[in-house]
C-alpha positions as CSV (number, residue, x, y, z in Angstrom):
1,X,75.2,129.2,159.9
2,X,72.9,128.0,157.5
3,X,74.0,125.3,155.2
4,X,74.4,126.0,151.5
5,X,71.6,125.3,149.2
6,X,71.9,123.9,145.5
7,X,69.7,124.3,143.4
8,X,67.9,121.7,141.4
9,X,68.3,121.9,138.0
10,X,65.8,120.5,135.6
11,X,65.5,118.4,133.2
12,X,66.2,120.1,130.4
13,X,69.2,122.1,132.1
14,X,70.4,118.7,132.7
15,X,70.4,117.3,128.8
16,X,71.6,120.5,128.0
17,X,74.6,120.1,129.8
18,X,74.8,116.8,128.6
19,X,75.1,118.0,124.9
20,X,77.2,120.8,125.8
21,X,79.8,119.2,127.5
22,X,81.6,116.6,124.9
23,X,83.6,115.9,128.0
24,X,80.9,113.4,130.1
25,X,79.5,110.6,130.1
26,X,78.5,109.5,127.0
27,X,74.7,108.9,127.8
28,X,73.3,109.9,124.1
29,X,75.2,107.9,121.8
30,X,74.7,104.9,124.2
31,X,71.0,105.5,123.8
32,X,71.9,106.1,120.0
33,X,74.0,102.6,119.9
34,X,71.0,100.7,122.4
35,X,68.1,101.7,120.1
36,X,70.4,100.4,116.9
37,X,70.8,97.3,118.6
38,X,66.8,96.6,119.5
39,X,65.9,97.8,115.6
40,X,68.7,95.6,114.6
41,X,67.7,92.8,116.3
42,X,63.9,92.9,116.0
43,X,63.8,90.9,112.9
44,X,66.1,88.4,114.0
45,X,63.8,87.7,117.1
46,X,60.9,87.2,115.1
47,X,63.0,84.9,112.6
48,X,63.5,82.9,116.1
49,X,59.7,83.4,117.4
50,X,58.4,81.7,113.7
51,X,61.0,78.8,114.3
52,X,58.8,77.4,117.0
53,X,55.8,78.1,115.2
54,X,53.0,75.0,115.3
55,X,52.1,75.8,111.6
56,X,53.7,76.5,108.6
57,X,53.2,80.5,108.9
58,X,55.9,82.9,109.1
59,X,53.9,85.3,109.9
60,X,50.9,84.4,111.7
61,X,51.8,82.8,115.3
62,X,49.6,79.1,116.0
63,X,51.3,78.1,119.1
64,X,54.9,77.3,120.1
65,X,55.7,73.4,119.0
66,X,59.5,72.0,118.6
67,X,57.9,70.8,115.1
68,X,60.2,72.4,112.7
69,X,63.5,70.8,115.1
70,X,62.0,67.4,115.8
71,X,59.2,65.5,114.6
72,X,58.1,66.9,111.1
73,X,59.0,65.3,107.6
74,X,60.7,68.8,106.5
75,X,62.1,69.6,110.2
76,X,66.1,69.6,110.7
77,X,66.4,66.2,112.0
78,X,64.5,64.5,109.2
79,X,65.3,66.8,106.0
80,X,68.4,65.4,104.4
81,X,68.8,68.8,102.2
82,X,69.2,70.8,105.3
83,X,71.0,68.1,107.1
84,X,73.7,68.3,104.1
85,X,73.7,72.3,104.2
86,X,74.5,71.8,108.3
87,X,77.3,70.0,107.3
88,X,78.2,72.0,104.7
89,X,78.4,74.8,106.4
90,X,80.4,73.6,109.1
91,X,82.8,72.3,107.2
92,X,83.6,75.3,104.8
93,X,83.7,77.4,108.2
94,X,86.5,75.6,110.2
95,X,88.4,74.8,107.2
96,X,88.3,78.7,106.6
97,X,89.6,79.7,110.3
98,X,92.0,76.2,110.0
99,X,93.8,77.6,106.6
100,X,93.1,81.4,107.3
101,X,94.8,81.7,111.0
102,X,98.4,80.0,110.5
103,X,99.3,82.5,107.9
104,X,97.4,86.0,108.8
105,X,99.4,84.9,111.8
106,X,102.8,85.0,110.0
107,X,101.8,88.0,108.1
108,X,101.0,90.1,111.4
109,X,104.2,89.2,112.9
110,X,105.7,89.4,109.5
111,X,104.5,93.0,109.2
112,X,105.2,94.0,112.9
113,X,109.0,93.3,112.6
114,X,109.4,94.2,109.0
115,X,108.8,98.3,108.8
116,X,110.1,99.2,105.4
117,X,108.2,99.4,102.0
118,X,107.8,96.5,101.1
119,X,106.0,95.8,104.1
120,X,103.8,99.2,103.8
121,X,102.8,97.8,100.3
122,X,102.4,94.3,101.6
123,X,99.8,95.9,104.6
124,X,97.6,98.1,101.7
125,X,97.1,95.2,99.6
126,X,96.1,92.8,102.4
127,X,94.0,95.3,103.5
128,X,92.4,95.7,100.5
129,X,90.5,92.9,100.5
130,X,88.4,95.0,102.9
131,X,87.2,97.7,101.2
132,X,86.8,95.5,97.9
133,X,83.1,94.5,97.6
134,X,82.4,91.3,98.1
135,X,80.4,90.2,94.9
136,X,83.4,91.4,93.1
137,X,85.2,89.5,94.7
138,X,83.0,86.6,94.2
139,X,82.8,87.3,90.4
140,X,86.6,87.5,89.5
141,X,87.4,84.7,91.6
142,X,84.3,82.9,89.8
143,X,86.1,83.9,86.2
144,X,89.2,82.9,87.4
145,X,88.2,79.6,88.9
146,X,86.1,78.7,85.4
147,X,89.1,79.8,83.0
148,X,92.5,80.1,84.4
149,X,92.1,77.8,87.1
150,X,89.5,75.2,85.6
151,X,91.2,72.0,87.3
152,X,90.1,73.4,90.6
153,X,86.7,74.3,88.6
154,X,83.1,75.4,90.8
155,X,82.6,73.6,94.2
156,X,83.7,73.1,97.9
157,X,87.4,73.7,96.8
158,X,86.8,76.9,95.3
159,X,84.2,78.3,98.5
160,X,87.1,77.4,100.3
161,X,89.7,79.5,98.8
162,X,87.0,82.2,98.4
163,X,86.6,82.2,101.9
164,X,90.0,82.4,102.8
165,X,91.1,84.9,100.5
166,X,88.2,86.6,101.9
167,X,88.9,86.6,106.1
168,X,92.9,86.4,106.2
169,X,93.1,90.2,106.7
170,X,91.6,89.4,109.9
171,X,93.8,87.6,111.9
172,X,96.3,90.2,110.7
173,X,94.5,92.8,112.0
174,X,93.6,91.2,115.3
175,X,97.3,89.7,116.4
176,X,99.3,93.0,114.9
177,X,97.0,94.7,117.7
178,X,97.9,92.4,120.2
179,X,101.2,92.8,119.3
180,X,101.4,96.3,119.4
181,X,99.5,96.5,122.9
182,X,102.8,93.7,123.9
183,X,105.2,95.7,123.2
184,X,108.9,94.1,122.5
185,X,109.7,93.9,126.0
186,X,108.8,90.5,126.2
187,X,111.2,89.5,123.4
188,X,114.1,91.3,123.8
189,X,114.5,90.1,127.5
190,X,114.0,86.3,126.2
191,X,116.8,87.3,123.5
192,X,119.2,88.8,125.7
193,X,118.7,85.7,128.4
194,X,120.1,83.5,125.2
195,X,117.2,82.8,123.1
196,X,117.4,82.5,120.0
197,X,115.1,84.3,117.8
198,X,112.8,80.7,116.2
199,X,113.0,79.8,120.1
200,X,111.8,83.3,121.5
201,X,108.7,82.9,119.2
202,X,107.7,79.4,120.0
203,X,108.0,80.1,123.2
204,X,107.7,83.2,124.2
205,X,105.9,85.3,121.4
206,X,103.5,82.3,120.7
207,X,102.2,81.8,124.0
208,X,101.3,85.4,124.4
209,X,99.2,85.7,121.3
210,X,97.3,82.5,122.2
211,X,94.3,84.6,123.1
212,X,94.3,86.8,120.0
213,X,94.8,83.7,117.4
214,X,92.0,81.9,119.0
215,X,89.7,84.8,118.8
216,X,91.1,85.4,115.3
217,X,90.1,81.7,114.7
218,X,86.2,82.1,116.1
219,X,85.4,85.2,114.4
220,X,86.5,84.1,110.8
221,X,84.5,80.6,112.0
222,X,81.4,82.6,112.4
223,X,82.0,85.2,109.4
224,X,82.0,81.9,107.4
225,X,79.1,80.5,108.5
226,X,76.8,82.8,107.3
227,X,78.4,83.9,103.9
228,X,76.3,84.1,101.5
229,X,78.0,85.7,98.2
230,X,81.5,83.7,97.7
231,X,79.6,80.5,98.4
232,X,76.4,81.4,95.8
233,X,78.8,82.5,93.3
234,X,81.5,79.2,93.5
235,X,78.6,76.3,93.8
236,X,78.7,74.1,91.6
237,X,75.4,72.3,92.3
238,X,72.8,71.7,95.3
239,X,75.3,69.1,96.4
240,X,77.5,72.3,97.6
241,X,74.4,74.3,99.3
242,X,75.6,76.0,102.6
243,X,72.5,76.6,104.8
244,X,72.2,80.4,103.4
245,X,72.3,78.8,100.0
246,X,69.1,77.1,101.5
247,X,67.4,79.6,102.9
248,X,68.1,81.9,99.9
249,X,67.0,79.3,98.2
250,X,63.4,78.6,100.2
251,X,63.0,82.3,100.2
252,X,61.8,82.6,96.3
253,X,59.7,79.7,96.7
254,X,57.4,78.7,99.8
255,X,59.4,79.1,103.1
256,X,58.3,76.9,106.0
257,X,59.2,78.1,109.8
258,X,62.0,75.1,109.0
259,X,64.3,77.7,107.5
260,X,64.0,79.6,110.4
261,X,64.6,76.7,112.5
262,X,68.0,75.9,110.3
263,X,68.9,79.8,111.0
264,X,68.2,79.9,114.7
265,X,70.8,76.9,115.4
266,X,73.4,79.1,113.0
267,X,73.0,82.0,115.2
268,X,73.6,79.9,118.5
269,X,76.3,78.2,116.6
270,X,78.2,81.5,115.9
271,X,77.0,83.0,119.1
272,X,78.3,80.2,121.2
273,X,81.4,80.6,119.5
274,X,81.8,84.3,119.8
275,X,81.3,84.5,123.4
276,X,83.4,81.6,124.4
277,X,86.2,83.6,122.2
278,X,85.6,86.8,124.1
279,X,85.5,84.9,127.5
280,X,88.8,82.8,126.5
281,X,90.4,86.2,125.8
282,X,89.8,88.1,129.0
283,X,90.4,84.7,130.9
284,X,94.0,84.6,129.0
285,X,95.3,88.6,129.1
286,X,94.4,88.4,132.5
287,X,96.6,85.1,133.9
288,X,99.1,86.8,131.4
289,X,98.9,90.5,133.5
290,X,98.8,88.2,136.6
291,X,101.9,86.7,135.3
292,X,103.4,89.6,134.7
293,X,103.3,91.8,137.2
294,X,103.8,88.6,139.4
295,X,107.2,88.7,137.3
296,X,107.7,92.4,138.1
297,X,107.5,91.6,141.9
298,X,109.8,89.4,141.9
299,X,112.5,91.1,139.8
């Protein structure tokens, strides 16, 4: 008996079929969402490249030299105007996920016990700040910061605020889904084994959004560090530059590969952050499914 032959099918049968059927694997749009990535991040490799640039081009490569890090007069570790935008900048961002998280935190769960109007209108207007643009934003809160609210005046205090009127939807965004993907299973056993309701959430409720409020906290850290609009608008002076103040700034003028030095150690900054976030995360939901089901055995 002769064994049953398929036929090959070529390769245009086979992207055919991959078209046709909205069912498989989704092999075009990760192509789509792979070549988006390169394009995206072709010019923010050669930003990097230019950092390590031996002269001052940003656009015509001499050599690789740690220059525009180390040893020249306008590098990182000698300029004191970039030195103060570093600082700057690191400041205004974990004072922004500091202030922001503790109350988009309160909000989420706020929002995810509270179902009735008030909390429906509460949720549109918080979430309005995201489809607001941004440079609006940044001017009304300029007017308002020069007229109404001229004791706080232009400066660090008023970047601050901008920047956490700016991110607090996001924690709220980020724990309500954590708390919708927990259920209130967790809660109303702790509650029926005598818990009170303040003790249920510091100890039980808490604990289980750990993951979620520290990711909440790194993403606003890195969404601040490279703001560029609320900051711009609410400085008062040079005194209040943020390092894309400073590369704005250089920009207009003569740039050196310096500025791309001062933007390559934002990036790791923010990407170091991000990924320890995301790693922290997984690490954390998994011991608490391990927990869990653990629990589950047991019972």
């Amino acid at each position: 008996m002769s064994a049953l032959v398929v036929p090959k099918r070529s390769f245009g049968g086979r992207v055919r079929d991959w078209f046709a059927n909205p069912w498989a694997e989704t092999r075009f749009l990760w192509a789509v969402g792979i070549l988006y990535v390169l394009w995206t991040l072709m010019p923010v490799g050669e930003a990097v490249l230019f950092s390590f640039n031996r002269g001052r081009s940003i656009t015509r490569w001499e050599g690789f030299s740690l220059r525009w890090y180390t040893w020249d007069a306008n590098s990182v570790l000698h300029n004191d105007s970039l030195q103060r935008a570093v600082l700057n900048t690191l400041l205004l961002a974990a004072l922004t996920a500091v202030i922001a998280v503790p109350p988009g935190v309160a909000f989420a769960l706020a929002l995810h016990h509270w179902r009735n109007r008030t909390a429906s209108t509460s949720n549109f207007l918080m979430m309005f700040s995201f489809v607001t643009p941004e440079l609006i934003l940044a001017v009304s809160l300029f007017l308002l910061m020069i007229n109404a609210f001229d004791f706080i005046g232009l400066g660090t205090s008023a970047q601050l605020i901008g920047l956490v009127v700016l991110s607090l939807a996001y924690p709220v965004v980020i724990v309500r889904a954590r708390l919708l993907s927990l259920g209130r299973s967790f809660e109303e056993a702790s509650m029926d084994l005598g818990a009170s309701p303040v003790r249920t959430l510091w100890r039980v409720t808490l604990p289980l959004l750990g993951p979620s409020i520290f990711a909440s906290a790194a993403i606003i850290f890195a969404f601040a560090l490279d703001d560029f609009v609320i900051v711009n608008q609410l400085a008062r002076d040079a005194s209040n530059a943020t390092v894309s103040i400073t590369i704005y700034g250089a920009a207009r003028t003569a740039p050196t590969p310096a500025m791309n030095a001062i933007g390559t150690l934002m990036l790791t900054t923010s990407t170091i952050v991000i990924v320890a976030a995301v790693a922290f995360y997984r690490r954390m939901a998994e011991r608490q499914e391990g927990t869990a089901e653990t629990q589950d055995l047991l019972a």
